[in-house]
ROSE-4610 file (N, C-alpha, C; in Angstrom, 1 decimal, always signed):
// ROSE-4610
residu = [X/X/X/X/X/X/X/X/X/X/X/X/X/X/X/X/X/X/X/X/X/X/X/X/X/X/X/X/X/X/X/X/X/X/X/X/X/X/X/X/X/X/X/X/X/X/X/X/X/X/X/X/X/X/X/X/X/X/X/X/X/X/X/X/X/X/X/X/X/X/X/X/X/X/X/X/X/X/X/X/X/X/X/X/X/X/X/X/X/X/X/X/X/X/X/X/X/X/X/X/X/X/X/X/X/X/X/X/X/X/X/X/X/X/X/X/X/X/X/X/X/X/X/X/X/X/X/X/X/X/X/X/X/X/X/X/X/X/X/X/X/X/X/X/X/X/X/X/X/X/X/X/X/X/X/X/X/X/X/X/X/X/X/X/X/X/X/X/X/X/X/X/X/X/X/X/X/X/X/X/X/X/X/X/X/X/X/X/X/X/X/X/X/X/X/X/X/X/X/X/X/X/X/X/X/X/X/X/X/X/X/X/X/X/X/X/X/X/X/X/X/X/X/X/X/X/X/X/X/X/X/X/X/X/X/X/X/X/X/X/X/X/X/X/X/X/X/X/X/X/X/X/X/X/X/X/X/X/X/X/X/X/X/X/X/X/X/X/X/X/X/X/X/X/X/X/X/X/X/X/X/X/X/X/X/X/X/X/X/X/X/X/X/X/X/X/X/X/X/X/X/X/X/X/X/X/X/X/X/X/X/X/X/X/X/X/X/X/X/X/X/X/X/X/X/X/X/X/X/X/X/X/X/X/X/X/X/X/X/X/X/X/X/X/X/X/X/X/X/X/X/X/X/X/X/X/X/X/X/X/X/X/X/X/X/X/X/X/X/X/X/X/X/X/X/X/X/X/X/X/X/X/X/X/X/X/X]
num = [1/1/1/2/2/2/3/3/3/4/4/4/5/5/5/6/6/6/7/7/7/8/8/8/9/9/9/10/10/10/11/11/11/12/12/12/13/13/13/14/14/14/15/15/15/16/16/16/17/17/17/18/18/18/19/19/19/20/20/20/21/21/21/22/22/22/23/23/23/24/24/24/25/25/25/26/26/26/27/27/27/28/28/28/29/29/29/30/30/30/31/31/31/32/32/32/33/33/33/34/34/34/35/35/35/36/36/36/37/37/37/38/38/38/39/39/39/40/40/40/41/41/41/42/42/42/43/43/43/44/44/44/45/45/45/46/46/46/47/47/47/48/48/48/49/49/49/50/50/50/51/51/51/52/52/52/53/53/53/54/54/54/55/55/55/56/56/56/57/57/57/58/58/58/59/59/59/60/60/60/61/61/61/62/62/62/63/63/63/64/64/64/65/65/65/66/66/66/67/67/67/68/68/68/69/69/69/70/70/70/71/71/71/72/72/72/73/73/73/74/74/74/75/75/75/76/76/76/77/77/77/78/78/78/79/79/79/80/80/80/81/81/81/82/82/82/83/83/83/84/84/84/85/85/85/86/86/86/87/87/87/88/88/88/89/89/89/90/90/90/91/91/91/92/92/92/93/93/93/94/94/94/95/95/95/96/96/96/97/97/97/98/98/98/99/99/99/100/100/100/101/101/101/102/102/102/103/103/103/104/104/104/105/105/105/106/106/106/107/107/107/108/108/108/109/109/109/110/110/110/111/111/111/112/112/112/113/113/113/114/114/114/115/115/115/116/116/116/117/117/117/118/118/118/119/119/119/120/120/120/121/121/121/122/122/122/123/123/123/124/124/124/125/125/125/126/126/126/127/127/127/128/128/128/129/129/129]
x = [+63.2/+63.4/+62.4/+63.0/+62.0/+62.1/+61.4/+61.2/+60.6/+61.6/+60.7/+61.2/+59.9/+60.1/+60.5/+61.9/+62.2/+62.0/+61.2/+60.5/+60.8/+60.7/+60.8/+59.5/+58.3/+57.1/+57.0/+56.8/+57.0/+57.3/+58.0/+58.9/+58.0/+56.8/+56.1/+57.3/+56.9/+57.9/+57.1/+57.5/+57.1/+58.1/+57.8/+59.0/+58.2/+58.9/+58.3/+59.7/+58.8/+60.2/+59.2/+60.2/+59.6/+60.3/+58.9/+59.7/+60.1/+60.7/+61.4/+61.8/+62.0/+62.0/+61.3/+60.0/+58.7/+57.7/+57.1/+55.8/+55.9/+56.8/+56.7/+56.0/+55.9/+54.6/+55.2/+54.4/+55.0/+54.5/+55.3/+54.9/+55.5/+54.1/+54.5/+54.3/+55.0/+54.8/+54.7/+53.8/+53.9/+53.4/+54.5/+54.4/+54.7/+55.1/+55.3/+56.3/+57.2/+58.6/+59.1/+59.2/+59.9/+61.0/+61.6/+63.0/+63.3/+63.6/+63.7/+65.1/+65.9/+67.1/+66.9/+67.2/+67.2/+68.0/+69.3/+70.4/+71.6/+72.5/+73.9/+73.9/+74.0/+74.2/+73.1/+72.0/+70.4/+69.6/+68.6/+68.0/+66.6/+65.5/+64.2/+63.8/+63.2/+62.4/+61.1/+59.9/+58.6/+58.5/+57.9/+57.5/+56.2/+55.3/+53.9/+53.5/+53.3/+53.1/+51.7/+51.8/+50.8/+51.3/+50.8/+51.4/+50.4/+50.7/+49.6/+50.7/+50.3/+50.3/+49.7/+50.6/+49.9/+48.7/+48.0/+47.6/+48.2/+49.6/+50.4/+51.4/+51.6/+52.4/+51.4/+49.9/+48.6/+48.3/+48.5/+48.2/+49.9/+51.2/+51.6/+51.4/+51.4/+51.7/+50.4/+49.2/+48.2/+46.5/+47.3/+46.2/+45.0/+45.0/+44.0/+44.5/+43.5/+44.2/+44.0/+43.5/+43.1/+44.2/+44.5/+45.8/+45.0/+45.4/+44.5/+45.6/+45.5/+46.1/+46.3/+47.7/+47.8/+48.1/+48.7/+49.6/+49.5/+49.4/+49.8/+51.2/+51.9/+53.1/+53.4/+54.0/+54.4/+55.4/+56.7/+57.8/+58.6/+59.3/+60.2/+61.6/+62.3/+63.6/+64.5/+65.3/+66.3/+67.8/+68.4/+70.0/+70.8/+71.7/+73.0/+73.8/+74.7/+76.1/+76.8/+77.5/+78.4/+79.9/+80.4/+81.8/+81.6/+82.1/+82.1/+82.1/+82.1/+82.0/+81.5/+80.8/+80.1/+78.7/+77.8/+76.3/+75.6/+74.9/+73.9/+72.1/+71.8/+70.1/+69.1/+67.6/+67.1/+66.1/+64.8/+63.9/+62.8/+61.4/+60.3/+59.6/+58.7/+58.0/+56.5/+55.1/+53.8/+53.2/+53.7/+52.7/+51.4/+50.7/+49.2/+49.1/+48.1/+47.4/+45.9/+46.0/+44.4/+43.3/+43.2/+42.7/+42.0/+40.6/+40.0/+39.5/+39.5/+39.8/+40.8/+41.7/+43.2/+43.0/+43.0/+43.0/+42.2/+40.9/+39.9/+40.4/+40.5/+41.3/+43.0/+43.4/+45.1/+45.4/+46.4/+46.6/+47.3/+47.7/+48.0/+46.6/+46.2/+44.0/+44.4/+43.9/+42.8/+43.9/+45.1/+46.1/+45.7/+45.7/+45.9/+48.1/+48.6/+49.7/+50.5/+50.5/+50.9/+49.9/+49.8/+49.3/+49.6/+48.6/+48.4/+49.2/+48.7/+49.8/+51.0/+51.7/+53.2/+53.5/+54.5/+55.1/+56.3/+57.9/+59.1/+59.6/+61.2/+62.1/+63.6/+64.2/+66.0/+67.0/+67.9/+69.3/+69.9/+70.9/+71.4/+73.1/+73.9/+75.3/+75.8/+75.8/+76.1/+77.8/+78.9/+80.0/+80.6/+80.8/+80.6/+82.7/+82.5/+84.1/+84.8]
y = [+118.0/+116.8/+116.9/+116.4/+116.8/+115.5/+115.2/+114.3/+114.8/+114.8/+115.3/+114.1/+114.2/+113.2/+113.8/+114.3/+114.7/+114.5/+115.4/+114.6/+116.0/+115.5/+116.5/+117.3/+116.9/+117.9/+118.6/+118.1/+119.0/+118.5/+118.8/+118.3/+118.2/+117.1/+117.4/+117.2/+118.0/+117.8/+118.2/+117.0/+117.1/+117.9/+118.3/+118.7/+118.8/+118.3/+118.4/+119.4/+119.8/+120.4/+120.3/+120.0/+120.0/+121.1/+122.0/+123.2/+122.8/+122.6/+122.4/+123.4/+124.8/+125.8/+126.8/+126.2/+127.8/+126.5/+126.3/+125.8/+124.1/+123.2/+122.1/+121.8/+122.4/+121.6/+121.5/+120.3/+120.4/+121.0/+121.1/+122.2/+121.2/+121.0/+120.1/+121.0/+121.3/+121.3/+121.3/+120.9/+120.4/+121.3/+121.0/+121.6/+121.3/+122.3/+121.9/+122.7/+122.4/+123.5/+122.9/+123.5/+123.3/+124.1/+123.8/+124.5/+124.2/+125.7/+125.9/+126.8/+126.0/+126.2/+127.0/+128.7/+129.8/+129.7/+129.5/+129.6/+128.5/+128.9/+127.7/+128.0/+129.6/+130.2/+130.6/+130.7/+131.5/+130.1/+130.3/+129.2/+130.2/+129.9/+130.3/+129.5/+129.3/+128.5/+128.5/+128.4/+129.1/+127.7/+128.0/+127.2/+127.6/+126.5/+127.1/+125.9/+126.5/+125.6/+125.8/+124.9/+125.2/+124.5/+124.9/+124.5/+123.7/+123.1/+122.8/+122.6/+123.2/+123.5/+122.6/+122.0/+121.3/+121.9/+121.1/+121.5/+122.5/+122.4/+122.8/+124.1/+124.3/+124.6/+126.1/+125.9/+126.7/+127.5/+126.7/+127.8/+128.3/+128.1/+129.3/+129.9/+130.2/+130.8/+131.9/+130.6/+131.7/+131.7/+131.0/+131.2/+130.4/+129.1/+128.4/+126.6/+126.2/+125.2/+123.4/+124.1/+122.9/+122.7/+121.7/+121.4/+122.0/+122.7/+123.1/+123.6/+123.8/+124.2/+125.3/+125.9/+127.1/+128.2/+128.4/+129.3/+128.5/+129.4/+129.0/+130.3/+129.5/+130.5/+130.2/+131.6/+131.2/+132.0/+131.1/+131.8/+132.1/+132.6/+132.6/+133.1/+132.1/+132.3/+132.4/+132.8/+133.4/+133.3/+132.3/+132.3/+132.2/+132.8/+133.6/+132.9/+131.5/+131.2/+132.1/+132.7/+134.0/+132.7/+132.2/+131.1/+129.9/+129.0/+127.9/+127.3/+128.7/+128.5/+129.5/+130.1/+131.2/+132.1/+131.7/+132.2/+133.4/+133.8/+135.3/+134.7/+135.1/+134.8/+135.5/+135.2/+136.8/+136.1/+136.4/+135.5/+136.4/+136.3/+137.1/+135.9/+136.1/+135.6/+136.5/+135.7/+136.0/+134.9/+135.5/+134.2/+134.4/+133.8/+133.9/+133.2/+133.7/+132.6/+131.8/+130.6/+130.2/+129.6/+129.5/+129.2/+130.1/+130.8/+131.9/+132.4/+130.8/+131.1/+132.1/+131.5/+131.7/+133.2/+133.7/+134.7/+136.2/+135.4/+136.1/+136.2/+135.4/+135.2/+135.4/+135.8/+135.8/+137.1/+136.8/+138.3/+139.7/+139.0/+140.2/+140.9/+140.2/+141.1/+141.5/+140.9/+141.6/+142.9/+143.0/+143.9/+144.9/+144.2/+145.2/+145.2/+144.5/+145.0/+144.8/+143.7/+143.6/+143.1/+142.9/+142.4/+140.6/+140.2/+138.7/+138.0/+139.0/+138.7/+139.1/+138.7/+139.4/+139.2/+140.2/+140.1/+140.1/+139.4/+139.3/+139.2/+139.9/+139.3/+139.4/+138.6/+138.3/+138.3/+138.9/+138.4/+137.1/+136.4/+135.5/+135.6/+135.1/+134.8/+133.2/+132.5/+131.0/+131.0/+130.0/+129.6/+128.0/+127.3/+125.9/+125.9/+125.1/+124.5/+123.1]
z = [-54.3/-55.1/-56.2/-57.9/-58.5/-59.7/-60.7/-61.6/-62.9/-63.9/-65.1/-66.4/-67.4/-68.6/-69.8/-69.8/-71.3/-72.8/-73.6/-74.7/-75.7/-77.1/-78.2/-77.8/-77.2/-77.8/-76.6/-75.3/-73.6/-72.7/-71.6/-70.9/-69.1/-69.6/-67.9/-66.4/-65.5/-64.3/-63.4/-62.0/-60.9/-59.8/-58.8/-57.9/-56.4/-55.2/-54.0/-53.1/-51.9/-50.9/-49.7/-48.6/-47.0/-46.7/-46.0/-45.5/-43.7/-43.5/-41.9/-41.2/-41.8/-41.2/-40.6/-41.1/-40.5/-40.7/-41.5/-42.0/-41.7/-41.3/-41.5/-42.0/-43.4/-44.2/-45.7/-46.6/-48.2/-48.8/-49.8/-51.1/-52.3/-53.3/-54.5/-55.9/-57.0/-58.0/-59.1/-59.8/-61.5/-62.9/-63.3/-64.6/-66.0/-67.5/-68.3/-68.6/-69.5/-70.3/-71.3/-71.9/-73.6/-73.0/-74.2/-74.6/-76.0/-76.8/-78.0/-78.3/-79.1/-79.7/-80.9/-80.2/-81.7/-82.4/-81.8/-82.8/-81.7/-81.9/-81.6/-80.4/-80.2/-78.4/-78.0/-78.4/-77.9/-77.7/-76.3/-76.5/-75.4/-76.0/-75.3/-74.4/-73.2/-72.6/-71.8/-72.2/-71.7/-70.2/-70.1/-68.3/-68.0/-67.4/-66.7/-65.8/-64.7/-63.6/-62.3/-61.7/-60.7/-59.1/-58.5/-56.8/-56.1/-54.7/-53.7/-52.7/-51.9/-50.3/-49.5/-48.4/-47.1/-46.4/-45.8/-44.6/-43.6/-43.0/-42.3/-43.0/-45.0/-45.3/-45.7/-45.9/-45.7/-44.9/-43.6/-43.0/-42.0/-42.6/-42.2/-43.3/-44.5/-45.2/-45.4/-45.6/-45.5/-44.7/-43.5/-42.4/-42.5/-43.3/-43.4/-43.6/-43.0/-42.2/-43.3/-44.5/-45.9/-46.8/-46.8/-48.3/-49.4/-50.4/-51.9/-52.6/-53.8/-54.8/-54.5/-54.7/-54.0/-55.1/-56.2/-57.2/-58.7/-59.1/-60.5/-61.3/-62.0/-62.8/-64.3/-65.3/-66.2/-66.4/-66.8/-66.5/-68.4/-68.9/-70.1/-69.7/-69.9/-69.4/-71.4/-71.1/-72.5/-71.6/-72.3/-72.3/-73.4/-73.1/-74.5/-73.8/-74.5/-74.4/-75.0/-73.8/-74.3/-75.0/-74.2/-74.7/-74.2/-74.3/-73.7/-72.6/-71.6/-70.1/-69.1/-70.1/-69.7/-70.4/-69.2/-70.4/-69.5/-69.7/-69.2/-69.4/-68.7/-69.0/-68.4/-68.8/-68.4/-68.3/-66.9/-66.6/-66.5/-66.7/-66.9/-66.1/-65.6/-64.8/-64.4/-64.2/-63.8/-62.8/-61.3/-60.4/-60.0/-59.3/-58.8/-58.2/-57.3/-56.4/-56.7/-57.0/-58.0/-57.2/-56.1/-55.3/-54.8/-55.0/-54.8/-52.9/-52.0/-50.8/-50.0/-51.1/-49.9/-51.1/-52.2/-52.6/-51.6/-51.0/-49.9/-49.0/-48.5/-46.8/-46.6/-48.0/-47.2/-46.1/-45.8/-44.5/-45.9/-46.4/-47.4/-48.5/-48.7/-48.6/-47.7/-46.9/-45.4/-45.1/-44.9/-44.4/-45.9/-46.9/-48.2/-48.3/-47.9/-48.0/-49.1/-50.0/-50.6/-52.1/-53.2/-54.6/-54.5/-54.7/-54.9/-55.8/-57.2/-58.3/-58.4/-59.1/-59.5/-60.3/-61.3/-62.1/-62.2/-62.1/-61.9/-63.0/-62.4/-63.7/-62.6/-63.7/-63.0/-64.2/-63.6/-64.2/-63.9/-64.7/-64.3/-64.9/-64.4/-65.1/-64.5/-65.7/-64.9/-65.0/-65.0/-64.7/-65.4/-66.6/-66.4/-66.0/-65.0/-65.0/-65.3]
């Protein structure tokens, strides 16, 4: 569930989720996004956000038992209205974890298994009917 204030200059937005599946714990978070109209069918949109994690949603995720600010992200998404019912889009993304605890202590350090950071990207094809 999320709430954002659409404005010409940036678009602040909140968003919450109860995870009920593993963590019964919440995850909140807030950010900023523009969106910039290049042409009729091109439209850019930059994004940058930050997270916080429960008590409960903490330590499943990463073994510590304090609500804190968990992640930070900055995303640029690009969509092409191919026709009037049909668009393509392309998403670049950089997350993190900003919280220099849970950076120390996660099980993915201590294992070494996986990189804290990430750098993503996606395709997209939407549908309007």
């Amino acid at each position: 569930m999320g709430i954002s204030y659409e404005n010409p200059i940036v678009t602040p937005f909140v968003s919450t989720c109860y995870d009920w599946n593993q963590s019964y714990g919440w995850f909140f978070t807030a950010g900023l996004t523009r969106e910039f109209q290049l042409t009729d069918t091109l439209r850019l949109m930059p994004e940058v956000s930050t997270s916080y994690g429960s008590s409960r949603y903490n330590n499943y995720y990463f073994e510590t038992e304090r609500g804190t600010v968990t992640g930070g992200t900055a995303l640029l998404f690009l969509h092409y209205q191919v026709t009037d019912n049909i668009c393509i889009g392309s998403t670049v993304g950089f997350s993190t974890i900003i919280d220099r605890g849970l950076r120390n202590d996660s099980p993915a350090r201590r294992e070494n298994t996986k990189s804290l950071d990430t750098l993503w990207y996606g395709l997209s094809l939407g549908f309007d009917f």
